[in-house]
C-alpha positions, 0 to 999 in steps of 0.5 A: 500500500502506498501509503504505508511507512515508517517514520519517526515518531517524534517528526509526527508529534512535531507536525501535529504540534505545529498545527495545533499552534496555529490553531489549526488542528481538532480542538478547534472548532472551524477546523475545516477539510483543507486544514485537514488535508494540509495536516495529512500532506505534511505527515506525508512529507515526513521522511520514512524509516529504511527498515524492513520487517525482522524475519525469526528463525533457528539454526538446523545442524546437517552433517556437511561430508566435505568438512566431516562435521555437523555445520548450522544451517539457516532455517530460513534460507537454508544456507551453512553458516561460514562459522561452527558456533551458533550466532544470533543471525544468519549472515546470508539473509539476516534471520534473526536466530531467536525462533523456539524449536520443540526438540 
């Protein structure tokens, strides 16, 4: 949807105060459908946050017959993790490795 964003939180309550201080917002009685059109257009301009939704995930130890040992791999994009231990993501995708498995 083209209208959903992240943005600050602090840049959208600094919006809505300078409405209000010009009178302008809903405590006010002749608060018109331009005042509130100009309200949502200026929201809109708010930059956005770079973010994208957190993917959760475990990893999942295979036998790797190359290096004769068993090797994480990613539940999520199936890839070998280039290290033995256990990390808190998954450097190939971003999975964060915090997902709950039954054993």
């Amino acid at each position: 949807m083209e209208n959903d964003k992240l943005v600050r939180l602090s840049d959208v309550i600094e919006t809505i105060e300078n409405q209000c201080s010009d009178g302008n917002m809903w405590g006010n009685e002749n608060l018109t459908l331009i005042d509130a059109r100009k309200t949502i257009d200026e929201l809109s301009d708010i930059p956005a946050v770079d973010a994208v939704p957190v993917v959760h995930g475990h990893w999942i130890y295979k036998w790797n017959p190359y290096f004769k040992v068993e090797l994480p791999y990613c539940s999520v994009c199936e890839k070998a993790s280039p290290s033995i231990s256990k990390t808190d993501y998954c450097p190939h995708c971003g999975a964060v490795m915090d997902e709950v498995t039954e054993s």
